[in-house]
C-alpha positions in Angstrom: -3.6 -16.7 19.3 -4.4 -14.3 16.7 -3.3 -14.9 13.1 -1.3 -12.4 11.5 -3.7 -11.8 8.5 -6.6 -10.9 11.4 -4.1 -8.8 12.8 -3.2 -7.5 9.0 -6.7 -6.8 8.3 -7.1 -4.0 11.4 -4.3 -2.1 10.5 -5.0 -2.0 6.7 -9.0 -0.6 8.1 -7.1 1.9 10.1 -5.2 2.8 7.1 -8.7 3.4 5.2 -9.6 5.6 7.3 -7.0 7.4 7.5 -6.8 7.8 4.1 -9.9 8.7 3.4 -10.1 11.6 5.7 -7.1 13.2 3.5 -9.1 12.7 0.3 -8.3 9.0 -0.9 -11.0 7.5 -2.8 -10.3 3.7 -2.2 -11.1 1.3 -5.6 -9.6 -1.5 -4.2 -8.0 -3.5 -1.1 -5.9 -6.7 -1.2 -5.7 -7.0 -4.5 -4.3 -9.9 -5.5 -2.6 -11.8 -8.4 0.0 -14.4 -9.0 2.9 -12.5 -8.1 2.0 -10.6 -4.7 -0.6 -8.5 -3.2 -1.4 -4.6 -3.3 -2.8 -3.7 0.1 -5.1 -0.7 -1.2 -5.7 0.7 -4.2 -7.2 4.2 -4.6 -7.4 7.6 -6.2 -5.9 10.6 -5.1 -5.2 13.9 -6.4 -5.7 12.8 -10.0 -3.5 10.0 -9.5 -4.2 6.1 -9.6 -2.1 4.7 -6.3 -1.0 1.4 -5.0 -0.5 1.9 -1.2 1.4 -0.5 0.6 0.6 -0.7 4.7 3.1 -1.7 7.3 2.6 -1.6 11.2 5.7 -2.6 13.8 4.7 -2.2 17.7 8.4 -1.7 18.6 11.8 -0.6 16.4 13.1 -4.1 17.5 12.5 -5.4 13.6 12.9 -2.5 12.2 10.8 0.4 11.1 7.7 0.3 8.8 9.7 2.2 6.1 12.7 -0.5 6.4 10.3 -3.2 5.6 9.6 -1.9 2.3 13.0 -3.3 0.8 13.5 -3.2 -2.5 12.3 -6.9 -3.3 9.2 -5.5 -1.7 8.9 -2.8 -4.0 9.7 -4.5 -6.9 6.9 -7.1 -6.1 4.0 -4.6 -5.6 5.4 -2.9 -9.1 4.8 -6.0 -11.0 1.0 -6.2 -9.2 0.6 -2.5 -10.2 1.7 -3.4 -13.8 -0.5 -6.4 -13.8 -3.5 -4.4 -12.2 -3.4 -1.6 -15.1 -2.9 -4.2 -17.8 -6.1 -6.6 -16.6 -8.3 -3.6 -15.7 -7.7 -1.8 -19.2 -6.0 1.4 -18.0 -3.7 3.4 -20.2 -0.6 3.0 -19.6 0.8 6.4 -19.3 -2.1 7.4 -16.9 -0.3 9.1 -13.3 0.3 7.0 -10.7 2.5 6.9 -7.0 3.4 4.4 -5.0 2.6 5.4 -1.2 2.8 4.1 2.1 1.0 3.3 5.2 3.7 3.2 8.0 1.8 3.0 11.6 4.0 2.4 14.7 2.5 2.1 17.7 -0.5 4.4 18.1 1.4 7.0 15.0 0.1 6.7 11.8 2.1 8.7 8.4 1.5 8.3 4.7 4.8 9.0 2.5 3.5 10.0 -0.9 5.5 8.7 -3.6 7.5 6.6 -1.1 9.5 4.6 -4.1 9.6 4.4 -7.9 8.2 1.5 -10.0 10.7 -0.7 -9.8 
């Protein structure tokens, strides 16, 4: 049986890709501290984003956007706060929230899919 983080770990490369055929510059993936995880980190459009991925094969859990409750959110906010304070970045330097939402074989980024929470 394959584990979900080998499972994780393909769709966050698709999402790479992906992303960096529309211009992303990726700084980071799986960035990690003690209170969650930031799937990819990168640089678009003169904007520092945190880019959360989410893949369902079916609806029967939900969709990709519906796993990104707003516990979710506020989790990869405090990352992104913590990831700006350890790495010295200005505080009032742009940045987005996105997301990765692949079902099945479709692949879609939402820019600015939530606010810091």
């Amino acid at each position: 049986m394959i584990n979900k983080r080998t499972v994780g770990n393909g769709y966050e490369e698709m999402a790479v890709e992906y992303l960096e055929g529309l211009g992303y510059k990726i700084e980071e993936r799986n960035f990690r501290c003690r209170s969650g995880e930031i799937d990819i980190i990168a640089r678009h459009e003169g904007y520092l984003v945190f880019v959360e991925v989410k893949y369902r094969s079916t609806t029967k859990k939900g969709t990709p956007e519906e796993s990104i409750n707003w516990r979710k959110q506020q989790t990869i906010s405090r990352v992104a706060d913590f990831y700006i304070y350890s790495h010295g970045l200005r505080a009032d330097r742009p940045y987005r929230f996105d997301a990765v939402l692949i079902q099945g074989a479709d692949i879609k980024v939402i820019k600015n899919a939530f606010d810091h929470a």
